[in-house]
C-alpha positions as CSV (number, residue, x, y, z in Angstrom):
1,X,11.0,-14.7,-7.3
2,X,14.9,-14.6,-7.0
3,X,16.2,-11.4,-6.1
4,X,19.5,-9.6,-7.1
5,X,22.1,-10.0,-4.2
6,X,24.0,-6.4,-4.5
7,X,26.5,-4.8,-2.1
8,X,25.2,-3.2,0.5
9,X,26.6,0.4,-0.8
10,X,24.5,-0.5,-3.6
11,X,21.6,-0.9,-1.5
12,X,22.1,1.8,0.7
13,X,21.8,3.7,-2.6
14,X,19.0,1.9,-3.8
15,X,17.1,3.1,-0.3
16,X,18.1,6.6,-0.7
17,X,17.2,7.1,-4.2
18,X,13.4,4.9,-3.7
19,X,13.2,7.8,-0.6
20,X,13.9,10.7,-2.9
21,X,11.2,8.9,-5.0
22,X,8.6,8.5,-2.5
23,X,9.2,12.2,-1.7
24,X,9.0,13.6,-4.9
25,X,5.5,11.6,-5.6
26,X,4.1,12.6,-2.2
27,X,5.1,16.6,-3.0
28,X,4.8,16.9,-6.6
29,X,2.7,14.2,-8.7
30,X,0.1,13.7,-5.6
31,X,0.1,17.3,-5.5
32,X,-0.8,17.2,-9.5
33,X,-3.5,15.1,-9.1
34,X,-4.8,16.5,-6.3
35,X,-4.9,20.0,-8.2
36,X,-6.3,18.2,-11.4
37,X,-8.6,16.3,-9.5
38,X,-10.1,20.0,-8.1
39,X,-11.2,20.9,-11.8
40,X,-13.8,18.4,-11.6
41,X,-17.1,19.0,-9.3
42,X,-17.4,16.9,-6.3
43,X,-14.4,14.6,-6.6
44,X,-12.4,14.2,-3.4
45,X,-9.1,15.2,-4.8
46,X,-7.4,14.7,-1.6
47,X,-8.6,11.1,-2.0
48,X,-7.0,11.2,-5.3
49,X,-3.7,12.4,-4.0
50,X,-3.7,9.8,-1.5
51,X,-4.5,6.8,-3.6
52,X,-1.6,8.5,-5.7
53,X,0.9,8.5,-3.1
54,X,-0.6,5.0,-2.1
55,X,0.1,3.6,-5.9
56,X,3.2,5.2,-7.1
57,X,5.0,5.1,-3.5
58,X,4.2,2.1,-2.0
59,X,3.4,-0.1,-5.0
60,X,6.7,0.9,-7.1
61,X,8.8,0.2,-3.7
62,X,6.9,-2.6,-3.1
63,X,7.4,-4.6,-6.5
64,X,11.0,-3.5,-6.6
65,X,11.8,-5.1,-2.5
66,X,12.1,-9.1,-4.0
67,X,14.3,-7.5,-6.9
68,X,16.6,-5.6,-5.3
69,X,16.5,-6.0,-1.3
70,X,17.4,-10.1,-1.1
71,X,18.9,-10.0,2.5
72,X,18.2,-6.0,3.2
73,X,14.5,-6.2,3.5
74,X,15.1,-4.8,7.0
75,X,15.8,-1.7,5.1
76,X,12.5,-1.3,3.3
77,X,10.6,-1.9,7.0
78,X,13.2,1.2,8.4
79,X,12.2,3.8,6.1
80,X,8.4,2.7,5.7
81,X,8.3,3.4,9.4
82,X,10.4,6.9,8.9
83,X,7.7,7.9,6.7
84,X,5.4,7.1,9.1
85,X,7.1,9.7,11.4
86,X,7.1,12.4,8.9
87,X,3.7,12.3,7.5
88,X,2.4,12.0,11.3
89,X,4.9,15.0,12.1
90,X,3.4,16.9,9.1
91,X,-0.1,16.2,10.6
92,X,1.1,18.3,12.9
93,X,3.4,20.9,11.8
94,X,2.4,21.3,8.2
95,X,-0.4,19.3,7.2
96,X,0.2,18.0,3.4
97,X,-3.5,18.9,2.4
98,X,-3.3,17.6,-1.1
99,X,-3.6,14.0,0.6
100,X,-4.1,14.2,4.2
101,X,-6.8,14.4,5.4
102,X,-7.5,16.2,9.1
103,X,-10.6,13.5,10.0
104,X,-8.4,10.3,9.8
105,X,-4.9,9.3,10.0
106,X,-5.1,6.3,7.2
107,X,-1.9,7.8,5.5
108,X,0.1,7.4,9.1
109,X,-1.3,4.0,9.2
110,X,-0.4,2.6,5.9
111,X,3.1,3.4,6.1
112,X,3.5,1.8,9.8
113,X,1.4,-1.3,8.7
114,X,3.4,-1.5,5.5
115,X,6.8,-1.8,7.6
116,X,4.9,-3.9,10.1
117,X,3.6,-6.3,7.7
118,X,6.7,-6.6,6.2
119,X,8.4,-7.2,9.1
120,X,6.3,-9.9,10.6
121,X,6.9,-11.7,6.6
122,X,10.9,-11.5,7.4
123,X,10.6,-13.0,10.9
124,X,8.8,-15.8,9.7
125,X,10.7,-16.5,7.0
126,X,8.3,-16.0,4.0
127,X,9.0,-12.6,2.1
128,X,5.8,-13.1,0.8
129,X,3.8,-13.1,4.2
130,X,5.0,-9.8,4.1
131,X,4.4,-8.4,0.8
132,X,1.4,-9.9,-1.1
133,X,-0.4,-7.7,1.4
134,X,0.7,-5.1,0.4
135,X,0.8,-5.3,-2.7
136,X,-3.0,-5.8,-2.4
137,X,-3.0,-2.8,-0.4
138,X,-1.0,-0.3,-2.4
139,X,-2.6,-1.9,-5.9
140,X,-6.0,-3.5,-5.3
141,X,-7.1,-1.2,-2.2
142,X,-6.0,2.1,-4.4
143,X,-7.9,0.8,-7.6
144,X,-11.6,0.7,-5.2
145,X,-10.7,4.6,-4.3
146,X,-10.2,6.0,-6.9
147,X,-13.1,4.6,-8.9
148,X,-15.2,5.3,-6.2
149,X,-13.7,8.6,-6.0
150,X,-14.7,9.2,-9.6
151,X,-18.1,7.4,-9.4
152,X,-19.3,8.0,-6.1
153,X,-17.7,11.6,-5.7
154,X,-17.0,11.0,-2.3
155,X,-15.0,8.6,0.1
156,X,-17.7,5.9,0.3
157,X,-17.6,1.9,-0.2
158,X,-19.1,1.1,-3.4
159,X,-19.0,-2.4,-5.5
160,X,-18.1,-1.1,-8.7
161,X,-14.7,-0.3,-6.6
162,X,-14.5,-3.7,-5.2
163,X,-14.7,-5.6,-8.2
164,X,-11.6,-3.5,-9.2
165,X,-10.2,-4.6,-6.3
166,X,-10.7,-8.1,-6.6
167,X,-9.6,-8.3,-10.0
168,X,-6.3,-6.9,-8.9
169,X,-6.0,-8.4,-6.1
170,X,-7.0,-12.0,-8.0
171,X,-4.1,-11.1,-10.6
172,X,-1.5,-11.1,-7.9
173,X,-3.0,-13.7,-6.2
174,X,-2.8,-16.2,-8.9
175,X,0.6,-14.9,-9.5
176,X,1.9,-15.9,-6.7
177,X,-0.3,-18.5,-4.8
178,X,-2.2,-20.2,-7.4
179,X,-5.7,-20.7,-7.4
180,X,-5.4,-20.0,-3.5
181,X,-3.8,-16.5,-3.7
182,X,-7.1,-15.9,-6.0
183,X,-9.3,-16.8,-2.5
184,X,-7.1,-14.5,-0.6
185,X,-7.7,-11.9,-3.1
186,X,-11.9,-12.4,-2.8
187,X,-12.0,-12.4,1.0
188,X,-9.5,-9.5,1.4
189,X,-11.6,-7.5,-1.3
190,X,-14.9,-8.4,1.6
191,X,-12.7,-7.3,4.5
192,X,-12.1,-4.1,2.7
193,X,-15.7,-3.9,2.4
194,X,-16.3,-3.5,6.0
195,X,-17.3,0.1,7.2
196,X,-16.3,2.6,9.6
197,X,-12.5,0.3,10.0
198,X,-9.0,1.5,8.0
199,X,-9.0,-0.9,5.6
200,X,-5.0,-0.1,5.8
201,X,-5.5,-2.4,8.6
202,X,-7.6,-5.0,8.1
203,X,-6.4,-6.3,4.5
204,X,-2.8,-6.6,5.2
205,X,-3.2,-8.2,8.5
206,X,-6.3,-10.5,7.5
207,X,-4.3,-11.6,4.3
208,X,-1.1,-11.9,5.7
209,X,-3.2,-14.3,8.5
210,X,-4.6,-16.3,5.4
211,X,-0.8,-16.1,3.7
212,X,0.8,-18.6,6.3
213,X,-2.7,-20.5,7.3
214,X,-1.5,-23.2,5.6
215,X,1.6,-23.3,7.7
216,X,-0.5,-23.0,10.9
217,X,-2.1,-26.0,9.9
218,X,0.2,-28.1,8.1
């Protein structure tokens, strides 16, 4: 995908404004759905909120970096890895409990493994090394928890959720990579699968691994 080569003023606005974005969907729409998700027995809703901040945070940003940031990517990895900092400071001084949770730290981790992953795809010279992952994390990996938020009622690996996931993930896949990116998608929907590990983790990493495999061995 070509992207749009703009001044930097223009991308320094770009930045600011997809920040204001983030913000407002971590403070008010996950916020929403967490207090919607509260009207309904049983259903983690500060699941929901995280999947929320998860889909309409990272994934927007995410499918607008190749559009916009052609050159600037370093910019996207800066401020994933600022909002790191602030929802790790929150955990803290504030905790956002409409999608943190006080148990785990997933939140912290997928924004530090989104500007890591990125970051690793810009040093080696493959944008997509970078972001197919997460895009499979923000998309596919958000699909799996919130249906099995809905049908399991509680933050627990189920298959109807990874079927969502690999039919997302699949979908990008293809996209991108072909019939290959389609593989990626299946093993990356097992990986996910694994318990008691943050899947935040192990997807991007393991598919960013099976992104430039054929590089290792070519």
């Amino acid at each position: 995908m070509q992207g749009t080569r703009l001044t930097i003023s223009s991308i320094l606005i770009i930045t600011i404004l997809l920040l204001l974005w983030n913000l407002v969907v971590i403070h008010f729409l996950a916020k929403w759905a967490y207090n919607f998700a509260k009207k309904y027995k049983d259903i983690p809703a500060a699941y929901i909120g995280r999947k929320i901040v998860h889909l309409f945070g990272g994934g927007i940003t995410a499918l607008l970096i190749p559009i916009f940031y052609e050159g600037y990517y370093s910019l996207v990895t800066i401020s994933a890895f600022g909002l790191a900092l602030y929802t790790l400071f929150r955990r803290k001084y504030g905790l956002m409990y409409w999608f943190q949770i006080r148990e785990n730290r997933y939140e912290v981790h997928f924004a530090l493994a989104y500007g890591i992953i990125l970051l690793v795809g810009i040093i080696l010279g493959n944008l997509w090394i970078g972001l197919i992952p997460i895009l499979f994390m923000s998309f596919g990996d958000s699909a799996t928890g919130l249906i099995r938020a809905v049908t399991q009622k509680r933050h627990a690996k189920s298959w109807e959720g990874s079927v969502a996931m690999f039919v997302i993930c699949s979908i990008i896949g293809f996209a991108i990579l072909g019939i290959y990116g389609i593989i990626i998608g299946l093993i990356a929907t097992f990986v996910e699968k694994i318990p008691k590990i943050d899947d935040n983790v192990t997807v991007p990493f393991v598919t960013a691994l099976l992104i430039f495999l054929p590089d290792l061995v070519l």
